[in-house]
Every structure is written in structure tokens, then in C-alpha cells.
N, C-alpha and C positions, 0 to 999 in steps of 0.2 A: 523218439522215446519208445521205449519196449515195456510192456506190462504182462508177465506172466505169473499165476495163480499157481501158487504151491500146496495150501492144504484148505480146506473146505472143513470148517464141524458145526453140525446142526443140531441140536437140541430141541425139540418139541414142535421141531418147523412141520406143519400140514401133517403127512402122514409120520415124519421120519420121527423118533423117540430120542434117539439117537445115531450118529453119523458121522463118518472123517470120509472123506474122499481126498485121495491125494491125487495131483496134477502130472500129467505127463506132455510131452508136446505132443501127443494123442493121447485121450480119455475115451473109453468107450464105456457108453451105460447102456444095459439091456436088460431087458426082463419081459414081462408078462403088464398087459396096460393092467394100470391103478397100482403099480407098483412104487410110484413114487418117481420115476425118472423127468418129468416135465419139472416135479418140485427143487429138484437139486440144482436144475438149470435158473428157474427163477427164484433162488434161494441170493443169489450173487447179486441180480439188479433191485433185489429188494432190500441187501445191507447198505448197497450206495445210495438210494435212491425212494425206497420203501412202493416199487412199482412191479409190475410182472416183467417179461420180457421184450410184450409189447406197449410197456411206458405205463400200463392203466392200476390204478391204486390198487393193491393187493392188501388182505387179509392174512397171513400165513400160521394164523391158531389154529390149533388140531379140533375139530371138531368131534371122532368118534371113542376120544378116550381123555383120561384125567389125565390134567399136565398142570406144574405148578409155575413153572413162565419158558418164553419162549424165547433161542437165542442162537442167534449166524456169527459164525466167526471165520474171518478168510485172511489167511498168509498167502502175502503177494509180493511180488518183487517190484519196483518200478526203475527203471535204469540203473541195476544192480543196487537198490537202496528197500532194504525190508522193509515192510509195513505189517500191522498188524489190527486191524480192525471190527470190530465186533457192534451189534445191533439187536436188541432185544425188547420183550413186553416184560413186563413184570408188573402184578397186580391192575390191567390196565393202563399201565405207560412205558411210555417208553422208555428206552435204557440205550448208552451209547458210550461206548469203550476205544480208547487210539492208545494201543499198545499197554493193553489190559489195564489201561489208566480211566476211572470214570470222569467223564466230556459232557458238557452239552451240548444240547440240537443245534444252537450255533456254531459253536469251535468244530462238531463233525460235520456238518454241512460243509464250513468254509473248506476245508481240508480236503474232502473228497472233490469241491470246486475248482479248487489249487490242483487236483490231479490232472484232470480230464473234464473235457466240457459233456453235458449230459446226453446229449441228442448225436453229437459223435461217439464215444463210446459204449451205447446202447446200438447205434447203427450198426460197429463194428462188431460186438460179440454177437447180436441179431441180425441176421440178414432180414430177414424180414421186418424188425422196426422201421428200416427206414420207408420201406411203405406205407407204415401207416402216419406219417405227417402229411400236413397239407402239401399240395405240388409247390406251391411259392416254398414252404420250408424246405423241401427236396430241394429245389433250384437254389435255396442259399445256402444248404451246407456244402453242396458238390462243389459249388464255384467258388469257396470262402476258402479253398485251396485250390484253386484252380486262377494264376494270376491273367489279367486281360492284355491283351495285347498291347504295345506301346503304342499313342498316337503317332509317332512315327511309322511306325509298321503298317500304322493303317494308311496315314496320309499317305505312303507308296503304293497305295492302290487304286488311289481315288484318281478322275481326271485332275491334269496337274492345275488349271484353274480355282478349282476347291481346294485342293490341297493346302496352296497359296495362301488364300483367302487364310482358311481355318488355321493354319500355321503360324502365320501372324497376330492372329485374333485372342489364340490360346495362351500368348505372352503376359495377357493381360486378366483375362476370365477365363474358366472354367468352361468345359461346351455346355453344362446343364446349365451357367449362369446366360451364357450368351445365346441361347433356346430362350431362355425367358427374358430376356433382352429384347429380343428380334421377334419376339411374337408379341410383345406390347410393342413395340413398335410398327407393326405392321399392320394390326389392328386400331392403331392410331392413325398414322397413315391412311389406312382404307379410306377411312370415315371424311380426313381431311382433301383428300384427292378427289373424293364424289362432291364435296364443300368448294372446293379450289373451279374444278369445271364448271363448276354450276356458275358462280364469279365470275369467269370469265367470259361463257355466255351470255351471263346479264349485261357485262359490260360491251360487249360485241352488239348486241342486240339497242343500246340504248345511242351506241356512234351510228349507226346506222339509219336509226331515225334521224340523224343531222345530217340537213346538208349537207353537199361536199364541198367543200373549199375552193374558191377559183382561181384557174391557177395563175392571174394576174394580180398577188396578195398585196403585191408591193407598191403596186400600183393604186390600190384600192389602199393601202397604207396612209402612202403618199396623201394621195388627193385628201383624206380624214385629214391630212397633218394642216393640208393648206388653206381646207375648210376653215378647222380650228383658229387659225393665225386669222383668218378675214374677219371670220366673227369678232375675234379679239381685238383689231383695229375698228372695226365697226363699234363698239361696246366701247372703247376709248373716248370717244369723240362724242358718243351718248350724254354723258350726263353732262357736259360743259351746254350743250345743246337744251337740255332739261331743265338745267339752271336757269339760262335765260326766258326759256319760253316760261315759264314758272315763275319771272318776275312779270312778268307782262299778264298774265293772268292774275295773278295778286293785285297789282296797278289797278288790271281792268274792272275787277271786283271791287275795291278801292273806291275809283270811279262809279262805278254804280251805284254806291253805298250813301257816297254822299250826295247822289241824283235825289236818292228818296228822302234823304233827310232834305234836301233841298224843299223839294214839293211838298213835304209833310210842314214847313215851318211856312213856308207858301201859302198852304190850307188854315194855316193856323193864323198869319197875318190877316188874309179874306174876312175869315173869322170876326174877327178880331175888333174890322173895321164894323163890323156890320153889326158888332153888341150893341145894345143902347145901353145908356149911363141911366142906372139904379137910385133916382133923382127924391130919394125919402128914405127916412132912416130906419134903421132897422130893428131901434131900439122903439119909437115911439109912432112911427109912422107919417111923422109928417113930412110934406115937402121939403126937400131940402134948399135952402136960398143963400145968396151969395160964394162966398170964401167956400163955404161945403160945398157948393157944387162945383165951385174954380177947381177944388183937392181931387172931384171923383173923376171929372175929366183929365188930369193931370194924368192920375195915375194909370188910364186909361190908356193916354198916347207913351206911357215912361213903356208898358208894357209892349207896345207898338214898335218903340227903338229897339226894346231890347232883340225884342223878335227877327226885327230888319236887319242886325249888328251880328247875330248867328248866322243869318240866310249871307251875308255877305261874305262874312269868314270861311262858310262852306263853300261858297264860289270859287273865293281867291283858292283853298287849297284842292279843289275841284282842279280848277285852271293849273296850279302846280304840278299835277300828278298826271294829266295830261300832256303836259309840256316836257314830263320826264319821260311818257312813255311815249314820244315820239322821239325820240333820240334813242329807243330802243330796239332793235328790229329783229322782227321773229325768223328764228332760223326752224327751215324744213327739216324734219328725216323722216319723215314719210316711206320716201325710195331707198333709207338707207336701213329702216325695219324691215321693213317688205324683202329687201335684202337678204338680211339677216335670219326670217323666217325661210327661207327658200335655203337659206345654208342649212338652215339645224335640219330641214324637212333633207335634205341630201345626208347631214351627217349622222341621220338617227339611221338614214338604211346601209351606208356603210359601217357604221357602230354594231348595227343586224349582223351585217357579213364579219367582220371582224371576231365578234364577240362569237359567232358560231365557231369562227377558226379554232378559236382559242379553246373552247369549251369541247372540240375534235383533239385539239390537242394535249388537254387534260387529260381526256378519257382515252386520247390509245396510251399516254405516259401510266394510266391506272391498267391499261392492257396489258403493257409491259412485263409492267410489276406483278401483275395476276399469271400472266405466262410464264415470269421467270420464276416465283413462288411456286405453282405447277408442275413447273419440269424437277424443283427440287424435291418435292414431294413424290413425286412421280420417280426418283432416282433413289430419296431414300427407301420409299415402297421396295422396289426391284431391288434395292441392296440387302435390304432383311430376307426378301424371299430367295435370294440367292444362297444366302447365308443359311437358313432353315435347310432349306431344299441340301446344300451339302451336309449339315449336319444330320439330316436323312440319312444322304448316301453314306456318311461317315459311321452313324449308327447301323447301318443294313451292311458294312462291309467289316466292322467291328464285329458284328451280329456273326457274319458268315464266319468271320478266322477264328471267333469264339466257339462258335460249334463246331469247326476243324479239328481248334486245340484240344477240345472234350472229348470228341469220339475217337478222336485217335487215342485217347486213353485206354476205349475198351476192343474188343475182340468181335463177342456175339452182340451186344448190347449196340441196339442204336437209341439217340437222345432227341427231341428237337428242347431248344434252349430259346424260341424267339417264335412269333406268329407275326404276321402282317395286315394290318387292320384292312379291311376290304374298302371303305369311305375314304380315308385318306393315305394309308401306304403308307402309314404309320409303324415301325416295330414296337411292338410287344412285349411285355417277357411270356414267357407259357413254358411249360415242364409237361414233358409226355416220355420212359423209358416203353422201349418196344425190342421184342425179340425174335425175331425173323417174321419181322410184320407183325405182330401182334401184343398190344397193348398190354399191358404188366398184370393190370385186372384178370384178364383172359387168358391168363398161362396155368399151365398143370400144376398142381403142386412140384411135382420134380422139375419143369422147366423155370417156377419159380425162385427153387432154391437154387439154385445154376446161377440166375439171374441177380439174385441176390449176394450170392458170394465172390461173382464179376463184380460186382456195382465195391462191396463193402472191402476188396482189395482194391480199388483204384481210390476208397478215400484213405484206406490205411497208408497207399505211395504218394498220395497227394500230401495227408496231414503231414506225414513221417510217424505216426501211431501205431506202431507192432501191440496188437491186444489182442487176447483169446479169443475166439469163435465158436460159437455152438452150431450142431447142425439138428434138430430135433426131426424125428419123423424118417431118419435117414434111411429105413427101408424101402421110403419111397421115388427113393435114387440110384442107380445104380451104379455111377461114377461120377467124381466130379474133381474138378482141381485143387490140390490141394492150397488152401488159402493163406496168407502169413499168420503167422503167431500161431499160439497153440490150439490143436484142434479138439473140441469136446462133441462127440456125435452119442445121438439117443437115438435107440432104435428097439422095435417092438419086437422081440421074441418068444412065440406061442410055448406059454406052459411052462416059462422058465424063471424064477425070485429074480431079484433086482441083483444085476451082477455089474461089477465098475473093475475094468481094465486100465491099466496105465501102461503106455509104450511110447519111448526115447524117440524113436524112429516112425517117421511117417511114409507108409505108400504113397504115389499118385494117385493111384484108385483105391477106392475105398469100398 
């Protein structure tokens, strides 16, 4: 796109009352300072824009005379398509004209938006605006025409390892997604690998307290096995054993039982004989005679049989119960307990050994599993850092053909477009222009303007943006190259009005 300014008129703008400057692809303005030549250059960025030249909000009312409103008008071409624009105060507001047709702030806002972006087309006519944005906005206008290399270009630079890796990787994500992929994972990782070792050491450290296993297990198997079996044949033959002796103690108790009942009716017959008959009655007291006392000894000896007819019954089933427990005969296992303790006392200490083996052999299978969990962690760990650490190199090689590509743009101008964290080797962005070593701050006015009109033709070839240029101050140069688009130079000549040249044809030198 080409944008050349054909007529300029000012109306009440700062010093001017009145004013046409017409446009040549050279403009020269000179005169005598306070003549007005600074105002006609920021007469332009204040119809687009309502700014000076270097961006900062301008006032453009006349201050030392009466004026009734103020007003910019510029014919301009834009790839051979006229424009016509106009910007003015009137009664304190503003006023805004698209082809002497009245607009508002928004429809001429959008319009001049639709032309050209702000911050490039003020760089371009200004060489010197572009220094005054911040260094991150320098470094985004430069490079927002300046395309980055293809990852492939860069992947042929990298070891082909990386390369690899990132090559496949970017099928799928982004490098800025897979950086933040790979750095939560690595910081997950971290935490879990220092988690995972620790595991495993606990587990190392708790088999180690165990015994070792001997290494005749099978053997020590075995013999549990045939322990167990004896016991169990011993344990068989127990209760049939139990039962019996278990009746014979019942019997015997039996027998016992009715010894003392024996004796206790025994006590009780003695007794019995030895009462005297209660020979008076009880009602009146007197002796008792004949038939009454035939009844009290009666009942005396009835009580006598009865007694004798119990003690005998317990005899006979006395004598029964012994008669049954001789036909019964006590079986020993005495030798076959005694046995039996002597196996559990044997199978409790191979049960010891045994159960140690086993509980060795949980915890190395918990080892296993804690080593092979480890190594994974440990593999995915190293896989992220691998993966980072290329996207480093891949960023730090990007970095370099990026600032290749940039400086070989310009001539005098050197760039750096990257820094290198000093902690971790991290790239950067960072923006520093420099001119045979020195800092853009630290340059003379004329090596500035040099500096700036290198700088403001590599965005005009980069944008594709042909737009006028102004050089203000230009006495304080003595050559410089002639820049694309049309050139407007202000320059201070002692003792002479404000004089405006228009010439077709541009020198080199100026």
C-alpha cells in the first residue's frame, strides 16, 4: 500500500491563520525557529489521530490571536484512491469531515483505522516515534512483519535426537502447550520420585529386619505338612477315646453319689432305731395305753422299712452301675497328647520360619512393584526434562535465526531481540537497537536520525507501507539516505519567513 499526501490547509492551526502546502515526493520547509515549521508537520498526526508527532495529546488552538474555530484539511492518495479528510474545533468541539461530508468521532475514527494501524504509520512518517514506545512495543511492531522461521528450519538445526522428539510431538500440541505440559509434569514427577525412593527404602529397610529364609524351605515345608497330618490322625482317635473315658467318670461319680446317699439313709435308719416312741398324747398329755401305743410303734418300724427298701434299691443300682463299669475299660492317651504337644511345639517354630518366608516374600513382591513404579517415574521425570531442555535448544535456535533474519534487514543498525536468563538459560524476549555500539538513547541527534530512518524503512519493506516521512531538525544532518515514500524535511534557516518548496525529484543527499 502507498500513501502520498497531496494538499495540506490549515486554518487557525497554532501559529498558522491560514495555509495550503502542497506535497511533492520532496517538501522542504524552512525558515527562521517559531516560524511555524514543527506545526505543519504535526498538523497531519493530529487530523488522524489528535496527537503530536511523537503520539502525545496536542492542543493545536492559536493562542496569541483571535480565531473563530480551528481546522486541518489533507488530500491524500491511498493506492491511487483519493481521500479527503478534514478535523477541526469549533466553539470547543470537535468537528470531523470524510470528503467534506460532516462524520462523527466514530465513523472517522473507524475510517482512518481501516487505513493504517496507529503506531505503524506514526513510526513511518516519524522516525523518531518509534522510540518512544515501550521496548516490548518496539519488539512487537518490528517482528509483526517480520515472519519466524518454520519449525522445520529450526528442527534442522537442532541435534537430530531433539529434533525427533519435537517433530513428533508438535503433531499433536503446540511447543508453548507442550512447555506447559512438561513442566507440570516434571514438577509432579519431582515430588513423586523423592515419594517413590523414600518407598522403597522403607520397604528395603523393613525385609531386612527378617530373617533370611533357609534355604531348605521345602524341606521345612514338607516336614509342617507331615507334622500337620500326625496331629490330625492323633486328633482322630481323641474324641472316640474321650467318650469313653467320659463314661467311666460319669459311672464313677454315679457310684459315688449313691455311696453317700447310701450312708446318709444308713445315718438316718441308726437314727431311727434309737428314737423313743412319744408314749402320751399330745393333745391332753396323758400316757398313752394299749391300741395307741400298738399305732405309735407301728408307725415307727413302717418308717424303719421304708428307710431299709431305699438303702437297698440304692445298693442293687449301686451294684448295677458297677457291674457296668467293669465291662468298661479306660483307654490311655496320655503318650498320644504328650505327642501331640511336642508336634504343635515343632509346628509353631516351622510356622515361624515359614510365615517369615512368606512375609520376605510379600515385601520384596511390594519391592518389585515400588522399583518398577520408580523406574517409571524416574523415566517419565527424564522424559519431560528432555523434552524442556529441547524446547530450550529449540527456542535459543529459533532465537538465533530470528535475530539473523532481523538484522540482516538492516545495514548500520544492530538488534538483540532475545536475553538469556542467567538462573536457568532461559530465553528472554528483550529489545535493545544499537549503532556502532551504542545504545539508541546515547546517539547524537544526527546519528539518531540516521538511525531512525534505517529502522522506519525496514518496517515500511517489511509492512509493504509506502507513507510520507518527515525529517524535522534536518540541519542537523548532513546526509542521509533517501527513505521510501515521500520526503518532508524541516530545517532551521537564520533570518528567513517560513518558505515551503515542492520538488518531483529526490537527491540521495540532502
Amino acid at each position: 500500500m502507498e500513501i502520498k499526501f497531496k494538499t495540506l490547509f490549515l486554518h487557525n492551526f497554532k501559529s498558522h491563520r491560514d495555509l495550503t502546502v502542497n506535497f511533492g515526493e520532496m517538501t522542504k520547509i524552512t525558515g527562521e525557529n517559531t516560524k511555524g515549521k514543527s506545526s505543519i508537520l504535526e498538523a497531519i498526526p493530529w487530523l488522524f489521530y489528535s496527537v503530536d508527532v511523537l503520539g502525545s495529546k496536542s492542543d493545536p488552538t492559536p493562542i496569541n490571536y483571535e480565531y473563530d474555530h480551528t481546522l486541518v484539511k489533507l488530500h491524500f492518495v491511498v493506492d491511487e484512491k483519493d481521500v479527503l479528510l478534514s478535523r477541526g474545533i469549533e466553539k470547543g468541539k470537535a468537528t470531523y469531515y470524510i470528503n467534506d461530508v460532516p462524520s462523527k468521532a466514530k465513523e472517522y475514527e473507524e475510517l482512518v483505522k481501516s487505513l493504517f494501524d496507529k503506531d505503524l504509520f506514526l513510526s513511518l512518517y516519524n522516525p523518531s516515534y518509534y522510540f518512544t514506545l515501550k521496548w516490548n512495543e518496539q519488539r512487537e511492531l518490528l517482528l509483526r512483519y517480520v515472519s519466524a522461521p518454520a519449525n522445520k528450519e529450526v528442527f534442522a538445526q537442532l541435534p537430530k535426537q531433539q529434533a525427533e522428539k519435537l517433530g513428533e510431538l508438535v503433531k499433536k500440541h503446540s511447543l508453548a502447550d507442550l512447555e506447559k505440559i512438561h513442566r507440570d509434569n516434571k514438577n509432579k514427577k519431582d515430588k513423586a520420585y523423592i515419594a517413590a525412593q523414600s518407598r522403597t527404602k522403607t520397604l528395603i529397610e523393613q525385609l531386612q529386619l527378617l530373617p533370611q529364609s533357609p534355604p531348605n524351605l521345602k524341606n521345612i515345608q514338607d516336614d509342617y505338612d507331615r507334622f500337620l497330618a500326625e496331629i490330625k490322625v492323633i486328633d482322630s482317635m481323641l474324641p472316640k477315646a474321650d467318650e469313653n473315658n467320659g463314661k467311666i467318670i460319669k459311672l464313677e461319680s454315679q457310684i459315688e453319689h449313691l455311696k453317700e446317699q447310701r450312708d446318709q439313709i444308713k445315718e438316718q435308719i441308726r437314727e431311727l432305731h434309737n428314737e423313743p416312741i412319744d408314749d402320751r398324747c399330745r393333745a391332753c398329755g396323758q400316757t398313752l395305753q394299749g391300741e395307741a401305743k400298738a399305732a405309735a410303734e407301728a408307725d415307727k418300724q413302717r418308717r424303719v422299712d421304708q428307710l431299709i427298701e431305699e438303702f437297698n434299691n440304692i445298693i442293687t443300682k449301686r451294684k448295677e452301675l458297677e457291674a457296668h463299669l467293669t465291662q468298661i475299660e479306660h483307654i490311655d492317651v496320655s503318650k498320644q497328647r504328650e505327642e501331640v504337644r511336642e508336634l504343635e511345639v515343632r509346628l509353631d517354630q516351622l510356622d515361624e520360619v515359614i510365615s517369615n518366608h512368606k512375609s520376605r516374600e510379600q515385601l520384596q513382591g511390594q519391592i518389585d512393584h515400588a522399583e518398577t513404579d520408580e523406574a517409571a517415574i524416574l523415566t517419565s521425570l527424564n522424559e519431560s526434562i528432555f523434552i524442556i531442555d529441547a524446547i530450550k535448544a529449540f527456542a535459543a535456535k529459533e532465537a538465533e535465526m530470528m535475530a539473523d533474519k532481523v538484522q540482516a534487514l538492516f545495514t548500520t543498525l544492530s538488534l538483540r531481540l532475545f536475553k538469556t536468563n542467567k538462573t536457568d538459560g532461559e530465553i528472554k524476549p528483550d529489545f535493545e537497537i544499537e549503532m556502532d555500539g551504542k545504545p539508541y538513547r546515547k546517539l547524537s541527534l544526527s546519528e539518531s536520525i540516521r538511525a531512525g530512518l534505517e529502522l522506519r524503512d525496514v518496517l515500511s519493506q517489511q509492512s509493504g507501507i509506502i507513507a510520507p516521512c518527515m525529517v524535522d531538525n534536518a540541519e542537523s544532518i548532513t546526509q542521509f539516505k533517501q527513505p521510501n515514500g515521500q520526503l518532508i524535511v524541516s530545517r532551521v534557516v537564520p533570518r528567513q519567513e517560513l518558505t515551503i518548496e515542492m520538488e518531483e525529484e529526490v537527491n540521495e543527499q540532502n
